[in-house]
C-alpha positions as CSV (number, residue, x, y, z in Angstrom):
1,X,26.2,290.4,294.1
2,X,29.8,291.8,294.4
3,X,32.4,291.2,292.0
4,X,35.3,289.1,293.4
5,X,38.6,289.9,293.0
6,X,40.8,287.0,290.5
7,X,43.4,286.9,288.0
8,X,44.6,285.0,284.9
9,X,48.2,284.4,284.2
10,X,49.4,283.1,280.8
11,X,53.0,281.2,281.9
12,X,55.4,281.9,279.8
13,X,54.8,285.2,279.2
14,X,56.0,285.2,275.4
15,X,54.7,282.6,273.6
16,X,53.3,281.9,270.2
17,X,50.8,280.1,268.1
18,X,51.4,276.2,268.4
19,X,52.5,276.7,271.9
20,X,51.7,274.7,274.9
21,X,51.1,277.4,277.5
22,X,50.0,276.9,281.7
23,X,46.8,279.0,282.0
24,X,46.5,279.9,286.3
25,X,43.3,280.9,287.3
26,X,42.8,282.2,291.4
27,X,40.1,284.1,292.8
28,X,39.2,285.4,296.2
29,X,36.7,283.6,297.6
30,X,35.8,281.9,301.3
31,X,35.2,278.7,300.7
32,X,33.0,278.0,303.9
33,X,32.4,274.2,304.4
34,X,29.8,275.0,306.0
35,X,31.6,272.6,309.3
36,X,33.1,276.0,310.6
37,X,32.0,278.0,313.4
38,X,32.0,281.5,314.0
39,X,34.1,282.4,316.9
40,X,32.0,285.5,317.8
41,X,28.7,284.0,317.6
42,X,29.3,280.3,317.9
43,X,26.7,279.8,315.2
44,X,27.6,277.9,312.3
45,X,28.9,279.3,309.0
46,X,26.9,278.6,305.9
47,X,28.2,276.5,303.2
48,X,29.4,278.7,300.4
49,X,32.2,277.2,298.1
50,X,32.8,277.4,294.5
51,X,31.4,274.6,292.5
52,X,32.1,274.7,288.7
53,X,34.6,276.2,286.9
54,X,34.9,276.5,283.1
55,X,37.7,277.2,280.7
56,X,37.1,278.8,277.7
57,X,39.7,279.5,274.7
58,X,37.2,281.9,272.4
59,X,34.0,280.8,273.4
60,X,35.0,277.2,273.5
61,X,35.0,275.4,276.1
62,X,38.2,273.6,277.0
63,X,37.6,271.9,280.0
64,X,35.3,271.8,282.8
65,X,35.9,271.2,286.8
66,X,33.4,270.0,289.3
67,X,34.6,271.6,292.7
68,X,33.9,270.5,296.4
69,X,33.7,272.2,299.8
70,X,37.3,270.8,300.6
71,X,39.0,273.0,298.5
72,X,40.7,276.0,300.2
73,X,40.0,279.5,300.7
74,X,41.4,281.8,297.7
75,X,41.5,278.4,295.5
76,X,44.3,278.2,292.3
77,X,43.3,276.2,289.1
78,X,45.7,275.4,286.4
79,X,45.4,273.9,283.0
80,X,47.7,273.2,280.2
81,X,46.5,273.9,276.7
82,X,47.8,275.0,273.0
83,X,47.5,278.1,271.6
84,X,46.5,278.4,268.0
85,X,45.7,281.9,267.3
86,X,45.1,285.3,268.9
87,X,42.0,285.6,271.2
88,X,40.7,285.3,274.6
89,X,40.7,283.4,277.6
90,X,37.6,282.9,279.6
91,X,37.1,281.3,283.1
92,X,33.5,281.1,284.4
93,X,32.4,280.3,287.7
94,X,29.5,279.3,290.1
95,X,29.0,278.7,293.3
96,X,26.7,276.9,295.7
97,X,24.7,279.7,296.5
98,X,23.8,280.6,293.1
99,X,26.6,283.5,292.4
100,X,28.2,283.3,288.9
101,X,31.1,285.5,288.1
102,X,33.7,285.3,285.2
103,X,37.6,287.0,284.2
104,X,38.8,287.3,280.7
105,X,42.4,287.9,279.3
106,X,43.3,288.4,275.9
107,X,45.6,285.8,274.1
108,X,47.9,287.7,272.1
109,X,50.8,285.3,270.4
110,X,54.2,286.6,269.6
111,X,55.2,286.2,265.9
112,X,58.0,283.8,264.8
């Protein structure tokens, strides 16, 4: 299977150990409901959506997000957590048609 296209963004941009930081997650994928016709064809569009999505701050896992059809194309999570060291960020996810793909940034804390 391709790999799709997402991004990790660490907001603020400088930030240091004992920080609360936004972690934004987006990737670039459909999100069929599978309720959708196809305007050429008229035949119906399989569902294919994004299902799970997991959080990890090196190798453990933060939090978990169970994800439904409804959800829009190109879909944006966000969490808040703390950083205590240096490291990497992991999101891992699946979707309903069995295609599992994950993005990684590293975690580097400013000193002071």
């Amino acid at each position: 299977m391709a790999k799709r296209k997402s991004l990790i963004k660490i907001k603020p941009k400088k930030y240091k150990v004992g920080d609360i930081v936004k972690v934004d997650f987006i990737v670039i994928h459909p999100m069929d409901t599978g309720m959708r016709k196809d305007k050429k064809t008229g035949k119906i569009i399989p569902a294919h959506y994004i299902n799970d999505v997991q959080f990890f701050y090196n190798d453990k896992l933060v939090t978990k997000m169970v994800v439904w059809e409804s959800v829009s194309t190109n879909p944006y999570f966000s969490i808040n957590m703390k950083i205590t060291g240096p490291g990497k960020i992991k999101v891992v996810y699946k979707d309903n048609q069995g295609e599992v793909n994950e993005k990684t940034k590293k975690v580097k804390p400013k000193k002071g």
